[in-house]
Each structure stands twice: as structure tokens, then as C-alpha cells.
PyMOL CGO cylinders between C-alpha atoms (Angstrom):
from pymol import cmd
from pymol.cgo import CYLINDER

trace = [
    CYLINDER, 30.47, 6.76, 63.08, 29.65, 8.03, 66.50, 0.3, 1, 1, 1, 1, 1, 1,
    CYLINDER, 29.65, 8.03, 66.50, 28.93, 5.00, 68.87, 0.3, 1, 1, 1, 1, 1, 1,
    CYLINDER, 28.93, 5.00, 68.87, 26.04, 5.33, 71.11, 0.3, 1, 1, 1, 1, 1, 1,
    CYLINDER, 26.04, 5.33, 71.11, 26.42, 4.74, 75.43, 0.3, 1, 1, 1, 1, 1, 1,
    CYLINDER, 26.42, 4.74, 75.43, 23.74, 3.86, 77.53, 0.3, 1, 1, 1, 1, 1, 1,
    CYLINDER, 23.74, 3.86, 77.53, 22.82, 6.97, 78.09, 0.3, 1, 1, 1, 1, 1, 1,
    CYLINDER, 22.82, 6.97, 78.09, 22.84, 8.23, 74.53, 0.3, 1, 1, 1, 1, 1, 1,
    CYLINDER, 22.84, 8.23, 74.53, 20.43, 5.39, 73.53, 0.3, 1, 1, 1, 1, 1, 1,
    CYLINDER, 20.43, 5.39, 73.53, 17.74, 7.11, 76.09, 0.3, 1, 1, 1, 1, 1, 1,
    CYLINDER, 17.74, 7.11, 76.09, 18.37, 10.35, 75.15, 0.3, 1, 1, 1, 1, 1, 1,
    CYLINDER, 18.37, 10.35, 75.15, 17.61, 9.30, 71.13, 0.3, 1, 1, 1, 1, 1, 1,
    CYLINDER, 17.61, 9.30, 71.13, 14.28, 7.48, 72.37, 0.3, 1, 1, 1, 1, 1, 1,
    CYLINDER, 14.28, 7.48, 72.37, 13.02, 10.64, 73.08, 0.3, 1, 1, 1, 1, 1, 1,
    CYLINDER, 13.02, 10.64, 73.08, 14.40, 12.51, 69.28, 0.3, 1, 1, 1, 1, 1, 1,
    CYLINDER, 14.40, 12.51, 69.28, 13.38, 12.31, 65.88, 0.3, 1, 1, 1, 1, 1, 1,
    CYLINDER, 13.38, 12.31, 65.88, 13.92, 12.59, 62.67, 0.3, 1, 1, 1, 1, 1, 1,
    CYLINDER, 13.92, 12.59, 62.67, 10.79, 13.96, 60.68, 0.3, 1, 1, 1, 1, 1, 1,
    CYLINDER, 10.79, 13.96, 60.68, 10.48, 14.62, 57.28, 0.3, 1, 1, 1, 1, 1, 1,
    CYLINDER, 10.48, 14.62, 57.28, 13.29, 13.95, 56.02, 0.3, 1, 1, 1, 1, 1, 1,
    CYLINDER, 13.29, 13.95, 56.02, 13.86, 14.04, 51.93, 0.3, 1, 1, 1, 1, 1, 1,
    CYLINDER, 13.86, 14.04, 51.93, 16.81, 14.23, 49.65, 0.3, 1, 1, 1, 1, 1, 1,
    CYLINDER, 16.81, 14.23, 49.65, 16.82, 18.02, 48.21, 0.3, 1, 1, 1, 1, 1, 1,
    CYLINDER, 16.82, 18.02, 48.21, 19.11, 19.82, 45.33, 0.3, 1, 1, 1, 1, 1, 1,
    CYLINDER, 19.11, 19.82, 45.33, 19.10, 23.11, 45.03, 0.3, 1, 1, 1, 1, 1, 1,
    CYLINDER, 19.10, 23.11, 45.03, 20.85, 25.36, 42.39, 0.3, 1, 1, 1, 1, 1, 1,
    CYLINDER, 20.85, 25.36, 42.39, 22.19, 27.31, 45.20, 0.3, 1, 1, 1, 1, 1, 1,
    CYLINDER, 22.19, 27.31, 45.20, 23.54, 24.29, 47.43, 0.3, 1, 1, 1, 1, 1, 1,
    CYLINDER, 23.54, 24.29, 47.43, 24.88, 20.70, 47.21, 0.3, 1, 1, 1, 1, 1, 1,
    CYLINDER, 24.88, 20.70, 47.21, 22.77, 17.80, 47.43, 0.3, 1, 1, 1, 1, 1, 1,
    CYLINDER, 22.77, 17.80, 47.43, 21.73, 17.46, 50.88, 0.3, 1, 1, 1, 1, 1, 1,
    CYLINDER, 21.73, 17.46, 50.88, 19.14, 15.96, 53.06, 0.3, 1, 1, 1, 1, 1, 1,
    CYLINDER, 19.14, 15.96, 53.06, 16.64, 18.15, 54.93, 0.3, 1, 1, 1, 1, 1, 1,
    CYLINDER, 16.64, 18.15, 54.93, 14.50, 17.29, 57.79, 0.3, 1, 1, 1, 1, 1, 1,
    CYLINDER, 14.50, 17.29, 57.79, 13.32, 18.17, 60.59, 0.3, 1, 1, 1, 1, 1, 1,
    CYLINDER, 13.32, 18.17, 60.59, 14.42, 17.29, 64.46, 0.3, 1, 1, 1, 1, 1, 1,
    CYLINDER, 14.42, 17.29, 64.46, 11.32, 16.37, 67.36, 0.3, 1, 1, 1, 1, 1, 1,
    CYLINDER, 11.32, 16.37, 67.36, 12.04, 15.91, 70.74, 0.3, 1, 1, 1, 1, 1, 1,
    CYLINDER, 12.04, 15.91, 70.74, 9.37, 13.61, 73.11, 0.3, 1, 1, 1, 1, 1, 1,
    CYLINDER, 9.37, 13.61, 73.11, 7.66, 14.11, 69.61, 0.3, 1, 1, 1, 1, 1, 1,
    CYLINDER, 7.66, 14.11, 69.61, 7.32, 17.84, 69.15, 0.3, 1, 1, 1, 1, 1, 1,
    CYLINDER, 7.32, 17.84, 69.15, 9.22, 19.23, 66.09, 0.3, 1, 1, 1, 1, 1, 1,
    CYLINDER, 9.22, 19.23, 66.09, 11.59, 21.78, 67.41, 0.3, 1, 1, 1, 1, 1, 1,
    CYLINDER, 11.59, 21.78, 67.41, 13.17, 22.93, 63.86, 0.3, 1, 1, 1, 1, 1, 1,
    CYLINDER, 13.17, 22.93, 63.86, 13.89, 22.18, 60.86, 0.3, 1, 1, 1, 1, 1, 1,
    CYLINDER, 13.89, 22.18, 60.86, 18.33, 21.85, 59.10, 0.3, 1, 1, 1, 1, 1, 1,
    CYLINDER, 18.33, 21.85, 59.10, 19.81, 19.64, 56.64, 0.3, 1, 1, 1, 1, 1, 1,
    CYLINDER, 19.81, 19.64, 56.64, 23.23, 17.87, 56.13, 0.3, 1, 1, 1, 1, 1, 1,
    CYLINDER, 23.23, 17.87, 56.13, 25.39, 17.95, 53.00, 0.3, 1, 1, 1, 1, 1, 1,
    CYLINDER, 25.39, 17.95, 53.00, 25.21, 14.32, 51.47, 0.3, 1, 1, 1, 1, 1, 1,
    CYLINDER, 25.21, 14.32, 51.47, 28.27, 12.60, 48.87, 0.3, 1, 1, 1, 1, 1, 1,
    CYLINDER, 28.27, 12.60, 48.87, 28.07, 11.05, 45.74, 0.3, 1, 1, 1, 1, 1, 1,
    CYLINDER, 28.07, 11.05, 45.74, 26.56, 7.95, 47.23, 0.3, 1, 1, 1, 1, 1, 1,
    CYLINDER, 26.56, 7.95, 47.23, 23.62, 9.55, 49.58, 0.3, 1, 1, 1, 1, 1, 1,
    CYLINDER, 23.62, 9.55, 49.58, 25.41, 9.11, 52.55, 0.3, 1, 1, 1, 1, 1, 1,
    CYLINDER, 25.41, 9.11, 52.55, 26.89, 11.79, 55.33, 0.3, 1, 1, 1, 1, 1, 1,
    CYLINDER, 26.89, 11.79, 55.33, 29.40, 13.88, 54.91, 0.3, 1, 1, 1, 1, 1, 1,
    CYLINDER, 29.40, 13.88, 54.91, 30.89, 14.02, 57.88, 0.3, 1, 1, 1, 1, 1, 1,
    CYLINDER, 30.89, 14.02, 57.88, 33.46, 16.64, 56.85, 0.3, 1, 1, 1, 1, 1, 1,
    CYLINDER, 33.46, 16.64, 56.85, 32.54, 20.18, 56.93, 0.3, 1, 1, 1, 1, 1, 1,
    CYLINDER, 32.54, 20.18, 56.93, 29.01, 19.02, 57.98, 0.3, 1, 1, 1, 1, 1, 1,
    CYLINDER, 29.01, 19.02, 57.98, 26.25, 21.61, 58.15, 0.3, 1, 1, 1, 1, 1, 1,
    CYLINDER, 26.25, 21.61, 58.15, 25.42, 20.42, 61.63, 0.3, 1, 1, 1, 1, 1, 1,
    CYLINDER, 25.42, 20.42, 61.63, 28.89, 21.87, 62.92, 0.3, 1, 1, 1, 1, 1, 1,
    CYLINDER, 28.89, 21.87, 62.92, 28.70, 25.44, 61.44, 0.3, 1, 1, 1, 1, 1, 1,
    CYLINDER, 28.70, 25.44, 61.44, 24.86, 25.67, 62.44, 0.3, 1, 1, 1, 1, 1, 1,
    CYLINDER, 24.86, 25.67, 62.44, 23.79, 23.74, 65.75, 0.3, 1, 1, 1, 1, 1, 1,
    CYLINDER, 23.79, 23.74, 65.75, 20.95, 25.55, 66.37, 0.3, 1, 1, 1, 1, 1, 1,
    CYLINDER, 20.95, 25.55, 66.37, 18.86, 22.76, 66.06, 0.3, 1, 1, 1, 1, 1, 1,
    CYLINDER, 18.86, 22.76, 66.06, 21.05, 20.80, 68.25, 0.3, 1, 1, 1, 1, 1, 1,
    CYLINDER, 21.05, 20.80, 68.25, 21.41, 23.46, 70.80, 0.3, 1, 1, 1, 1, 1, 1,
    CYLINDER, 21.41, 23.46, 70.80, 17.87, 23.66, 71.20, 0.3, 1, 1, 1, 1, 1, 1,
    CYLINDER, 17.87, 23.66, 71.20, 17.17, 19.82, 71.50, 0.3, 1, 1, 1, 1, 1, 1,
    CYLINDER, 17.17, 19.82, 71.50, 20.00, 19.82, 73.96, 0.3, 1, 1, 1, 1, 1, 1,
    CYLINDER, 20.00, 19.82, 73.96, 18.31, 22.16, 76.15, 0.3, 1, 1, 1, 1, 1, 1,
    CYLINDER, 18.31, 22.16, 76.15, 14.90, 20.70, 76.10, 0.3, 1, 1, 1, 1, 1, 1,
    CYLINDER, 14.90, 20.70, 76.10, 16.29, 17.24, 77.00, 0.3, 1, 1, 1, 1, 1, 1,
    CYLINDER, 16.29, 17.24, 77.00, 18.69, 18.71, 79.84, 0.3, 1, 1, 1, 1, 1, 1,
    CYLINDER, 18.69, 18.71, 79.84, 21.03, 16.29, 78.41, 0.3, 1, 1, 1, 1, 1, 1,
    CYLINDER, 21.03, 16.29, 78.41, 25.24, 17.67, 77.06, 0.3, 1, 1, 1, 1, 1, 1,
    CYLINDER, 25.24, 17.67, 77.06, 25.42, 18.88, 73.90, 0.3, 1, 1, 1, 1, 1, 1,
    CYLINDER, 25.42, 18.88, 73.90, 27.94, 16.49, 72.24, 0.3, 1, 1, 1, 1, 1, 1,
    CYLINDER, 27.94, 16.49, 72.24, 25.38, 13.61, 73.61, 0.3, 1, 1, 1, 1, 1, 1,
    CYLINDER, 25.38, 13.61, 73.61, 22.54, 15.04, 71.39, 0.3, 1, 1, 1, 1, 1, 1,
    CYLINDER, 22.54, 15.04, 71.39, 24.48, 15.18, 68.45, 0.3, 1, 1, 1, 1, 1, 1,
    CYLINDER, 24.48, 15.18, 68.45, 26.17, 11.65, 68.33, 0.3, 1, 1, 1, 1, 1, 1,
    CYLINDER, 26.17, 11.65, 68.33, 21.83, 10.69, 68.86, 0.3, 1, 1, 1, 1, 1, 1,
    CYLINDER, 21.83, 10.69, 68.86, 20.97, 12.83, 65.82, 0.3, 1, 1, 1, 1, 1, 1,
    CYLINDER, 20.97, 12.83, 65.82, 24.02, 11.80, 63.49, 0.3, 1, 1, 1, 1, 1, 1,
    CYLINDER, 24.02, 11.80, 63.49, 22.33, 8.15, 64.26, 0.3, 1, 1, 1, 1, 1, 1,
    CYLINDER, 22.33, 8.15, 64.26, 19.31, 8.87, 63.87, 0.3, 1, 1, 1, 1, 1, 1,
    CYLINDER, 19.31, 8.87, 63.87, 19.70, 10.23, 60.51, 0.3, 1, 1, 1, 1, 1, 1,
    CYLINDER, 19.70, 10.23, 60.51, 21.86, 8.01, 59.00, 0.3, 1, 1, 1, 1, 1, 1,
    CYLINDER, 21.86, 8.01, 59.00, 18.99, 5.64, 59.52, 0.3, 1, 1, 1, 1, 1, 1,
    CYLINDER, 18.99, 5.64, 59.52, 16.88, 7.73, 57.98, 0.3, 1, 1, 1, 1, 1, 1,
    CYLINDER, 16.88, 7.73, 57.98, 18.76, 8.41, 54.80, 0.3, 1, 1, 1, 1, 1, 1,
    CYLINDER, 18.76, 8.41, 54.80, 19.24, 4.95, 54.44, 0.3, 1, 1, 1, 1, 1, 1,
    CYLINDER, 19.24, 4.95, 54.44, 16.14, 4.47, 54.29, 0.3, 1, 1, 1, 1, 1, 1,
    CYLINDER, 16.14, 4.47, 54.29, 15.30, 7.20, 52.01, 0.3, 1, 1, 1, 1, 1, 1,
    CYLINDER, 15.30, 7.20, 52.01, 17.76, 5.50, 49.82, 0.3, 1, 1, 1, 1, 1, 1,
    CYLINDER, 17.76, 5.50, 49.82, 15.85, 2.07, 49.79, 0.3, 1, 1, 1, 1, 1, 1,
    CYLINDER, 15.85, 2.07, 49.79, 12.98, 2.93, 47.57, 0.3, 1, 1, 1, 1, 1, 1,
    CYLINDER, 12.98, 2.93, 47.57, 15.94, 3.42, 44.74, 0.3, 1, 1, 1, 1, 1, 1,
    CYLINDER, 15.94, 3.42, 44.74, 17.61, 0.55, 45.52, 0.3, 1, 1, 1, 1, 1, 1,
    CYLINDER, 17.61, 0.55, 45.52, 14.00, -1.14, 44.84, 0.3, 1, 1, 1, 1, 1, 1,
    CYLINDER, 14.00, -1.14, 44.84, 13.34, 0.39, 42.24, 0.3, 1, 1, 1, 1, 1, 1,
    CYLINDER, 13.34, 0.39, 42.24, 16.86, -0.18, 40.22, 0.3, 1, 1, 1, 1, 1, 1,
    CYLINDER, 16.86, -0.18, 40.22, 15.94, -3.63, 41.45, 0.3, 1, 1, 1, 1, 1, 1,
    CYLINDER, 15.94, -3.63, 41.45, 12.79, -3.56, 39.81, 0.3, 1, 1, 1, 1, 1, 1,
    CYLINDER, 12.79, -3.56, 39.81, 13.71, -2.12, 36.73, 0.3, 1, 1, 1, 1, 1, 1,
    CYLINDER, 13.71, -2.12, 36.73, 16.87, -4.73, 36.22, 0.3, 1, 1, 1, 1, 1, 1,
    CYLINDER, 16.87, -4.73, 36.22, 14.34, -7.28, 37.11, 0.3, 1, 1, 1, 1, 1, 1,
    CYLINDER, 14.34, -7.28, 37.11, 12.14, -6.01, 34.20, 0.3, 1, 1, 1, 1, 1, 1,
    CYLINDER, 12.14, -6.01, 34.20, 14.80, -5.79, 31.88, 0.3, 1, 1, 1, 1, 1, 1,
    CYLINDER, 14.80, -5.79, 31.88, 16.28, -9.40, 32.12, 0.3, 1, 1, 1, 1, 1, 1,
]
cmd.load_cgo(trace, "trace")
């Protein structure tokens, strides 16, 4: 897991993760898309490849072979590159673990149901 400085922690006050949702499609792995907003203005739209369990791959990530997104946050913050990712990475883990809380509730629910 990337740790955040000082100044990374400013620099992901001003990003975003919008709209993010767990997606399969029959041409690609399960994977989380959503969208990236700097000083809240959405600036693009990617994804990330997600395991077995939901969570980041962080081997052979889609972020690496297409930065765009990145790149483009990056510039409109004036901040280093490698800055704005370790925000982002952050940023949406939180978000996918909270995308995976409504089926944790809901296998909650169900055992509660079934007891």
C-alpha cells in the first residue's frame, strides 16, 4: 500500500473518486470503473482490475499501462506524477471498500434471516 506524506494528503483533498461500481464484462476481468475529479470537476473516466476478493490488483494494474487519467490530474494540480497516483490508489481503495460493504450487509442480513 502506498503511504501518503504531507503533501500527498493535500494533493488527495483536492481528487476524487466518482462513480465508482464493480463491472464484468465478457471481454475483460472483473474490475472497478470510475471516474477521477480534481477540485471537483471530473476529468475522465478508467478502471482497475480487481481479485477474487474485490480488492486491487496491484500487479499488472490498468493504471500503469494507461495513466492518462493520472497524467491529466497531475497536470491540473501542478503536483509530480508519482504523488497523484499514490492519492488515487488511496482514494480508491476506500472506495471499493466501500462498494464492498453493502454485500457484506447484506450476507449479514441474509445469515441473520436464516438462523
Amino acid at each position: 500500500m502506498h503511504q501518503l506524506n504531507t503533501e500527498t494528503v493535500a494533493i488527495a483533498n483536492r481528487l476524487g473518486i466518482v462513480n465508482a461500481k464493480f463491472a464484468e464484462d465478457d471481454d475483460m476481468p472483473f474490475h472497478v470503473a470510475f471516474e477521477v475529479s480534481v477540485d471537483g470537476e471530473i476529468i475522465g473516466g478508467t478502471l482497475e482490475w480487481l481479485d477474487e476478493d474485490h480488492d486491487l490488483v496491484r500487479n499488472d494494474c490498468h493504471l500503469d499501462i494507461n495513466p492518462d487519467v493520472l497524467r491529466t490530474a497531475a497536470d491540473r494540480l501542478d503536483e509530480d506524477y508519482s504523488d497523484v497516483y499514490s492519492a488515487v490508489v488511496q482514494l480508491l481503495q476506500a472506495a471499493v471498500e466501500e462498494l464492498k460493504e453493502p454485500e457484506q450487509d447484506l450476507a449479514g442480513e441474509m445469515f441473520t434471516e436464516l438462523a
